[in-house]
C-alpha positions in Angstrom: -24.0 6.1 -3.0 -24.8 6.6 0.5 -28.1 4.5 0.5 -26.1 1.8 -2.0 -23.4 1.4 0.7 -25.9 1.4 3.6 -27.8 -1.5 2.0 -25.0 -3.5 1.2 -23.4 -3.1 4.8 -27.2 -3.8 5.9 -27.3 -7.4 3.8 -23.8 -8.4 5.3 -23.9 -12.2 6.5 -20.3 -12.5 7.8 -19.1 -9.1 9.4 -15.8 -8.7 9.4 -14.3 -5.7 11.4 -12.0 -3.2 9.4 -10.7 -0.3 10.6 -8.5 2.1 7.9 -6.4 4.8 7.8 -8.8 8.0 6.3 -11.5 8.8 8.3 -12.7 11.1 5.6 -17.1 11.6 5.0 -18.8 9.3 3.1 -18.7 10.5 -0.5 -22.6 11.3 -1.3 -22.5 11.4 -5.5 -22.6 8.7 -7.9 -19.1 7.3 -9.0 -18.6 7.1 -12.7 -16.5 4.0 -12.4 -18.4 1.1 -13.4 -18.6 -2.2 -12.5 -15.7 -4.6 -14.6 -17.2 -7.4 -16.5 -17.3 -10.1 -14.8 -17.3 -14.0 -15.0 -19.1 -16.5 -12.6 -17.6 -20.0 -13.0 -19.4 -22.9 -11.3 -20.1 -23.1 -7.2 -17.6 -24.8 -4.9 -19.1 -25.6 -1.5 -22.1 -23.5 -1.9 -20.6 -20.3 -3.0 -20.2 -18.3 -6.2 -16.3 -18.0 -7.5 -16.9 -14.4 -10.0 -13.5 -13.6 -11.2 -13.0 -9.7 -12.5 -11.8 -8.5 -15.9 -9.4 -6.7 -14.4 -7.2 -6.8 -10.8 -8.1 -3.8 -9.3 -6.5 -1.2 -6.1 -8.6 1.8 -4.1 -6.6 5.1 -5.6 -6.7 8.1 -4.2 -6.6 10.3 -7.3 -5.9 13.7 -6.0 -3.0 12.5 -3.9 0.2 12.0 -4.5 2.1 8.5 -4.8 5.1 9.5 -3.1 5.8 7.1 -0.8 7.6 9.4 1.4 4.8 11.9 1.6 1.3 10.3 0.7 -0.8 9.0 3.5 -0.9 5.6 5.0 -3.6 2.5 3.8 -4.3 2.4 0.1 -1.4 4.8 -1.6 0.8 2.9 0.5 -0.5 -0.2 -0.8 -0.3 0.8 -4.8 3.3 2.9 -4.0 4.6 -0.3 -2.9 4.5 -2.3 -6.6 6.3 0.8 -7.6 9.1 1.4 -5.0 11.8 -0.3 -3.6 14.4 0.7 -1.4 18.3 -0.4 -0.2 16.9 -3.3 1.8 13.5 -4.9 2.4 12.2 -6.2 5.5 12.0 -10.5 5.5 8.5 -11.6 7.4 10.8 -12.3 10.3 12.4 -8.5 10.2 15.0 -8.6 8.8 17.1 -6.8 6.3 17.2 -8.3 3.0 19.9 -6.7 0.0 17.6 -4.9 -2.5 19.0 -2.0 -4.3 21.7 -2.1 -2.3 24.2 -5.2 -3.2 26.3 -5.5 -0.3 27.8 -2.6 2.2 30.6 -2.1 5.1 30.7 -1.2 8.4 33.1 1.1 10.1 32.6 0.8 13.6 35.3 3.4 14.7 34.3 6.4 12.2 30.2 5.3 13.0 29.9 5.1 9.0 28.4 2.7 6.6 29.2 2.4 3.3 26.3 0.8 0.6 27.3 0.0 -2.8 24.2 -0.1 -5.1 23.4 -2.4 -7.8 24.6 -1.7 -11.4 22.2 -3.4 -13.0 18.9 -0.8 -11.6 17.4 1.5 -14.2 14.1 3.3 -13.1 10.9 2.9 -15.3 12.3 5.6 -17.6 15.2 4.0 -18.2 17.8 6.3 -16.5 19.8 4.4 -14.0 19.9 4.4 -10.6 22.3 6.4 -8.9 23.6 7.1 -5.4 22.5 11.1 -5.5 18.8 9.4 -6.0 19.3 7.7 -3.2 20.8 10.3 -1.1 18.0 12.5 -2.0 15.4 10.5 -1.0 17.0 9.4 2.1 17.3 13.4 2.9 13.6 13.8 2.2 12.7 10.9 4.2 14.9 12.1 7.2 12.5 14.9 7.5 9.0 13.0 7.1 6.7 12.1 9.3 6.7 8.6 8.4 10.5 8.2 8.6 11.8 10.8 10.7 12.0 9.1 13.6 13.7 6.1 12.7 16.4 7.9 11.1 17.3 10.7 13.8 20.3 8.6 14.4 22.0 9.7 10.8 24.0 12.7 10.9 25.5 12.8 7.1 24.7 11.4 3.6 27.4 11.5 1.0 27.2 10.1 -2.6 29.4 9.4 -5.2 28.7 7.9 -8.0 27.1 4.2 -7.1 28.3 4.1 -3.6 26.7 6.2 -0.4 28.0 6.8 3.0 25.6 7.0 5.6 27.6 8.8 9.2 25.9 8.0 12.8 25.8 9.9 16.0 25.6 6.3 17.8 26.4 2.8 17.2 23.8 0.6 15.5 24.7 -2.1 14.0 21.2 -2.9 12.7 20.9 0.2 10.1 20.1 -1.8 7.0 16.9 -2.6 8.9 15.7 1.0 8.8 16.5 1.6 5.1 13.6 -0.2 3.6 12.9 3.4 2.5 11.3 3.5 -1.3 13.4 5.4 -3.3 12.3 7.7 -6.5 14.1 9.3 -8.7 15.4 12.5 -7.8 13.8 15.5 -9.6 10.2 13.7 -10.1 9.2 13.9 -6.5 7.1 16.5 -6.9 5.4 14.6 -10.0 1.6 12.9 -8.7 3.6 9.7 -9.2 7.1 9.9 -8.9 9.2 7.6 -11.0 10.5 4.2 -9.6 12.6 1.1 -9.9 9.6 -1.3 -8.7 7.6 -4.0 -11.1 5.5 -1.5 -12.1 4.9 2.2 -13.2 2.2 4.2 -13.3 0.4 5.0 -16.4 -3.0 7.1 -17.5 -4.3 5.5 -20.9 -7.7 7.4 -21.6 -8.0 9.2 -18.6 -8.0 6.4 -16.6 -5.1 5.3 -13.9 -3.1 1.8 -14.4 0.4 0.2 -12.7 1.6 -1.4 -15.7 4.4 -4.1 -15.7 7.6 -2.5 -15.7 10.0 -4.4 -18.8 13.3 -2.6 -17.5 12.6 -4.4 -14.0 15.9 -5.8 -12.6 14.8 -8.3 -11.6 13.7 -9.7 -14.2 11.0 -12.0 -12.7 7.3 -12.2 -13.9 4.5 -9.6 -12.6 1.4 -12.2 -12.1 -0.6 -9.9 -14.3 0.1 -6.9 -16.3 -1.9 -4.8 -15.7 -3.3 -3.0 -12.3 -6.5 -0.9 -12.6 -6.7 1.8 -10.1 -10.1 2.4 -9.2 -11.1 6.0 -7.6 -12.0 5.7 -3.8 -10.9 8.7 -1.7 -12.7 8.3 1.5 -12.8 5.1 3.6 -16.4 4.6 3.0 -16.2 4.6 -0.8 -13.0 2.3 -0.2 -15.4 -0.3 1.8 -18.0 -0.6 -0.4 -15.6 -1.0 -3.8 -14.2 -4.0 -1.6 -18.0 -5.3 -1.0 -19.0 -4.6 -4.8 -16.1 -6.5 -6.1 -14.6 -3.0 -7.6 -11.4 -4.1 -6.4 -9.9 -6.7 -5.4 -7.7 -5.6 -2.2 -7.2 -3.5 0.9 -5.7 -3.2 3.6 -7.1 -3.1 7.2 -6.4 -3.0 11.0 -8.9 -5.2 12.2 -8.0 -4.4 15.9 -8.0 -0.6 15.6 -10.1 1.8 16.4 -13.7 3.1 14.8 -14.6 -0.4 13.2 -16.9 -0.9 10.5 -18.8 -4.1 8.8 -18.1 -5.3 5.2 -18.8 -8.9 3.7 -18.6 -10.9 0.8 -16.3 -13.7 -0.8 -13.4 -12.1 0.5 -10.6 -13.7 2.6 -7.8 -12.5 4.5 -3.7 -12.7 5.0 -2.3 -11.4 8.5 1.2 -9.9 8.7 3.5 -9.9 12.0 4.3 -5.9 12.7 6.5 -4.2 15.1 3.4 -2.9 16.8 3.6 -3.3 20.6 0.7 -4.1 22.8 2.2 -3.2 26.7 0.9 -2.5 30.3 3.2 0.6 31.5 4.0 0.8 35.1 4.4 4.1 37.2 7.7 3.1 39.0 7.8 6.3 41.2 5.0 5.0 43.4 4.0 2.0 45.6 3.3 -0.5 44.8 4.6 -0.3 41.6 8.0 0.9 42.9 8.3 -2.9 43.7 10.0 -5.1 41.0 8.8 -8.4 42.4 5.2 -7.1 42.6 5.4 -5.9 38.6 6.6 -9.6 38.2 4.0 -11.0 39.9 1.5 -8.8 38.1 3.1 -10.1 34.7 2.7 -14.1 35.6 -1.2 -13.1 36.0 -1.6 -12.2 32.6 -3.1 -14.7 30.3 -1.6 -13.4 27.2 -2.9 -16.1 25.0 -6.6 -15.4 25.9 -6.2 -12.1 25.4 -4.9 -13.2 21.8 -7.7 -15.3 21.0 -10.2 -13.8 22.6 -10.2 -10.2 22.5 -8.2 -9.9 19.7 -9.6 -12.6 17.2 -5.8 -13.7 16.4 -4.3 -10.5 15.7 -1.5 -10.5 17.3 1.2 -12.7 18.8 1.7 -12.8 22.3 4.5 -11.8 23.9 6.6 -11.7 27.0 9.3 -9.3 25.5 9.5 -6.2 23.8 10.4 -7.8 20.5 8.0 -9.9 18.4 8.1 -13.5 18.5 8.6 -13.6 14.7 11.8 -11.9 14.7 15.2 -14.5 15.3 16.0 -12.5 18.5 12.8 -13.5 20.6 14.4 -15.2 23.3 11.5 -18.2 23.4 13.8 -20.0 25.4 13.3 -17.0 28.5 9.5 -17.2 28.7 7.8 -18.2 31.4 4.5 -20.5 31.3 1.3 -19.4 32.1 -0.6 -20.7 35.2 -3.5 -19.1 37.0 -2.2 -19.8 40.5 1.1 -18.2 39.5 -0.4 -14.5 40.7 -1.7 -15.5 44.1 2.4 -17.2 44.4 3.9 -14.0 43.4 1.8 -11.6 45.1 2.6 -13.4 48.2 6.5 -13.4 47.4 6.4 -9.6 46.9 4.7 -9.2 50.4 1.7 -7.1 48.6 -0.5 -5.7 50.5 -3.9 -4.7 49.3 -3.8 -0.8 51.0 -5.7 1.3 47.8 -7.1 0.5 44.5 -5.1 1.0 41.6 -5.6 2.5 38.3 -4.9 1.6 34.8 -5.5 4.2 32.2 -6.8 2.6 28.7 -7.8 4.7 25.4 -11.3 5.4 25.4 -11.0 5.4 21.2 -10.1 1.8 21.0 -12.4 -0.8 22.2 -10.3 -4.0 21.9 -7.9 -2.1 24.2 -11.0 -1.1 26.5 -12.1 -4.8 26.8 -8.8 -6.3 27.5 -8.2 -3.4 30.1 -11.5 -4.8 31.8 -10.1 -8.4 31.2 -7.1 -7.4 33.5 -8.8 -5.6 35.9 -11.5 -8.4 36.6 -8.1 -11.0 36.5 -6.4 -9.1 39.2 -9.4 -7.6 41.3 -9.8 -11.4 41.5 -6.6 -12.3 42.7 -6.6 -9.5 45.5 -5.2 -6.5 43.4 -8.4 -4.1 43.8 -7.6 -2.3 40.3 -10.1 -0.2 38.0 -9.8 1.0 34.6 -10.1 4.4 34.1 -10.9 4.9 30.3 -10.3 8.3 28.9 -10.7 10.0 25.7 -7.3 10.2 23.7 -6.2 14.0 25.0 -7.1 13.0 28.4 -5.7 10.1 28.6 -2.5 11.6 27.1 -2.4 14.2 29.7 -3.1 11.7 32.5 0.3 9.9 31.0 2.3 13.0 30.9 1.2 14.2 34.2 2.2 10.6 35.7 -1.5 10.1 37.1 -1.7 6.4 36.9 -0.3 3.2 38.4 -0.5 1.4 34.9 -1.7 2.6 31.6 -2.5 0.4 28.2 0.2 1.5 26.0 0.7 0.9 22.2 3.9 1.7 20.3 5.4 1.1 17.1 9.3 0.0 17.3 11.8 0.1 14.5 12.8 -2.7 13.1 16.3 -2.8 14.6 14.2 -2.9 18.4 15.2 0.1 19.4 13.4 0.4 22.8 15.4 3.9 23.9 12.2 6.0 23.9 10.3 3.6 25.8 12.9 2.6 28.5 16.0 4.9 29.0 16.2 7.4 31.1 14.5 10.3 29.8 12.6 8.8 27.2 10.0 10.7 25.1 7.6 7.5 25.9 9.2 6.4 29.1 5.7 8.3 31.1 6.5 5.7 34.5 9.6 7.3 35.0 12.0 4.6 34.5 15.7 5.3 35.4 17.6 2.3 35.4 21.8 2.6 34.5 21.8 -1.2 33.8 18.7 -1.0 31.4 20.4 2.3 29.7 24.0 0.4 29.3 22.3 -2.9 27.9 20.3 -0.9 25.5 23.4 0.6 24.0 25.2 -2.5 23.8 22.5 -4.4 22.2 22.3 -0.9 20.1 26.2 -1.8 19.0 26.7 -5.6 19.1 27.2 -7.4 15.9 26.1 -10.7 17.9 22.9 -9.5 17.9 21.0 -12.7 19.4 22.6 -13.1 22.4 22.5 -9.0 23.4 18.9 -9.3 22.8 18.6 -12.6 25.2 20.5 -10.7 28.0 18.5 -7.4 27.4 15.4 -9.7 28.0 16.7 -11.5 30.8 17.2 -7.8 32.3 13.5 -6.7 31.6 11.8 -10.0 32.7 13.3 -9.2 36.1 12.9 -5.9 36.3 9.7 -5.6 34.6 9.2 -1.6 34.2 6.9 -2.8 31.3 4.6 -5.7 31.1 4.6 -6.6 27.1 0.8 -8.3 25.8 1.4 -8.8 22.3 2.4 -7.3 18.9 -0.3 -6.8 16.3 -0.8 -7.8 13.1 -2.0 -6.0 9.7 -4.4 -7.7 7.5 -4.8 -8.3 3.6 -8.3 -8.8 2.7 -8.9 -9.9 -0.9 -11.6 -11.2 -2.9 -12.0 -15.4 -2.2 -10.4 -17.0 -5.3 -8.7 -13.9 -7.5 -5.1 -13.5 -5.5 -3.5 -17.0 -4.5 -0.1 -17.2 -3.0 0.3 -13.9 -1.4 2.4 -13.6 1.4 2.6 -10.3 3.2 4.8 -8.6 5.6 4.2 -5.2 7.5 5.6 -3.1 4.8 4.9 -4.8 1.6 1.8 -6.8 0.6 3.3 -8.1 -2.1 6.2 -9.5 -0.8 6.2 -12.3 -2.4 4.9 -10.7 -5.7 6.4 -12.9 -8.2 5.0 -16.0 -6.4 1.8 -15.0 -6.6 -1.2 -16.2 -8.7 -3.9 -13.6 -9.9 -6.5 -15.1 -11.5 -8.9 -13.3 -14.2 -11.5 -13.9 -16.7 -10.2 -16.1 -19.4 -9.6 -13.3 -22.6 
């Protein structure tokens, strides 16, 4: 398979750069799966439209379809059409009813109350109830993917179809965080743990299959039904099912880090995430003690070139730690681009070029690497001597933690309430330029608390675009690549790439 995969890569004409989430060997036996069927119809513009017996996923067959527990990329990807949780995340972020019909909010007693759906079974027919939920929830409390984002829950009660969720703080964006797919309790430890979704896992003849779920509550059509699930347990094998035609999807991070080349008829769908692109600053030394010099630094940056041009369109540019996509970017706040702006500012701020300054960037990632270089040419030009110092990912963790920098190229992935805590209070597990600021702690909790969420997020802005501790580039995207012609309609979001399932078109050989 090796050779097979080698030649194929070898013969690509387009290259497009992928980057997944197993970094596993390259499988060297001959699969067993075999090529579907499949049907060429006529040329449009010069290329071949060959449409596959079946749709088809990368699976992972020795690992488990938990989507609390199994790994990110392709699990994720086939866990997803059959798991759904309280809410779902809208493209623009936010929380959407699911299995959860409506809830309350008890400010005073920090407790939320969600009232399920009475109309859910799971695939097997049992209903949904709120002790599936709550165990779930408890399991997810203690994950790795969702840990974080739920420290803030302190109790989970459950009584028949209603759960009360108790917080150690005020947020009044919970429902945002409890996209969490939920299984039914007892079955977790099953390879593929029974769900509420549009479809459920099947084996017919030894061979692996999401099949349209008929007790769905929602009623709605699945665009085919029938999934194939197609063995590929490395990255490798997972590239070259894509390039074969094996399958007709993955998932990829085309910005990320070891990159590889794959072609064919394939096209691609990018998704807004809550993946922030930043320039740190170390406060606790000159000149980056000086807020009017981090401003001036910040109206240097061409963030739209470093959009197009380093990224390939990946991202959205920025100017705030919140994505443009959500309704809280304060678009009305941002501040226009012009080249001459830095040479203004650096004057106002009374800079004086004493030392050469240094921005730590991830050795592991070259898009970061080249727009580190971008920056440092930009402001070497403008009179800022600066030079990247790329390090390799322990050292350039251990340069953070030790506060040996003046700026570093930081990445982080924020909830999608915006919690920025971490990353800007006082004492923040990724707060590494020592930011200690008592209006930037008290605005965070009020925007933590407010119910009038747009206008606490526009004054929390405000508050950072003057003060500047961080310099926001962009947020990333995730991308959907799928074979040119099979899968029309699709519209993805961070966490689901089949949002819009039931919209969708899969098209197939005719029968």
């Amino acid at each position: 398979m090796k050779k097979r995969i080698t030649k194929c890569i070898a013969l690509c004409l387009i290259p497009l750069l992928l980057t997944g989430c197993w970094q596993e060997p390259i499988v060297e036996e001959e699969s067993n799966s075999l090529l579907p069927e499949e049907e060429i119809l006529p040329e449009s513009a010069g290329s071949r439209v060959i449409l596959p017996e079946h749709f088809s996923l990368p699976y992972a067959p020795d690992v488990t379809l938990d989507p609390i527990s199994c790994p990110d990329g392709m699990q994720q990807v086939a866990a997803s059409l059959l798991y759904e949780g309280l809410f779902r995340l809208s493209p623009s972020f936010e929380a959407e009813p699911w299995l959860c019909e409506s809830y309350t909010y008890d400010v005073a007693a920090l407790t939320y109350t969600f009232f399920l759906r009475t109309d859910v079974v799971f695939s097997d027919g049992s209903p949904l109830t709120a002790e599936d939920v709550k165990a779930t929830l408890n399991r997810a409390r203690t994950s790795e993917r969702y840990g974080s984002r739920l420290t803030g829950i302190t109790g989970i009660t459950a009584e028949g179809s209603t759960i009360a969720v108790t917080l150690s703080a005020p947020n009044s964006e919970l429902p945002a965080l409890l996209n969490t797919p939920i299984v039914k309790a007892g079955t977790e430890q099953d390879a593929a743990p029974i769900g509420t979704g549009p479809y459920l896992f099947s084996l017919k003849n030894a061979q692996p299959w999401l099949i349209s779920n008929q007790r769905w509550w929602r009623g709605d059509r699945q665009p085919t039904d029938r999934i194939a699930l197609v063995e590929a347990a490395d990255q490798d094998t997972k590239l070259y099912r894509f390039t074969s035609h094996e399958v007709q999807l993955i998932t990829a991070d085309l910005t990320g880090t070891a990159p590889i080349s794959a072609t064919g008829n394939t096209g691609y769908q990018d998704a807004d995430t809550t993946i922030l692109q930043y320039l740190g600053c170390n406060v606790t030394r000159a000149p980056m003690d000086n807020p009017t010099f981090r401003k001036a630094l910040s109206a240097g940056i061409n963030r739209s070139h470093i959009v197009s041009a380093f990224l390939s369109g990946h991202a959205k540019s920025t100017q705030f730690p919140i994505s443009p996509a959500a309704d809280l970017y304060p678009a009305d706040l941002e501040l226009p681009y012009a080249h001459e702006a830095l040479a203004t500012e650096l004057e106002r701020a009374g800079y004086l070029a004493d030392r050469t300054l240094t921005l730590l960037v991830n050795a592991e990632n070259m898009f970061k690497v080249t727009v580190a270089q971008y920056l440092v040419e930009t402001f070497t030009a403008a009179g800022v001597p600066m030079e990247a110092k790329v390090l390799p990912w322990e050292e350039y963790t251990a340069a953070l933690s030790a506060g040996d920098f003046d700026l570093y190229y930081g990445e982080v992935k924020l909830s999608a309430d915006w919690d920025l805590t971490a990353l800007l209070a006082a004492g923040g597990s990724l707060n590494y330029g020592g930011w200690a600021n008592s209006t930037t702690d008290n605005l965070l909790s009020a925007f933590a608390a407010s119910e009038d969420r747009i206008p606490s997020a526009r004054t929390l802005c405000l508050h950072l675009q003057q003060s500047a501790p961080i310099l926001p580039l962009c947020f990333k995207s995730t991308s959907v690549l799928m074979q040119t012609d099979v899968l029309e309609g699709l519209q993805p979001t961070m966490a689901e790439p089949f949002y819009n399932l039931t919209d969708c078109t899969i098209r197939l050989q005719s029968p």
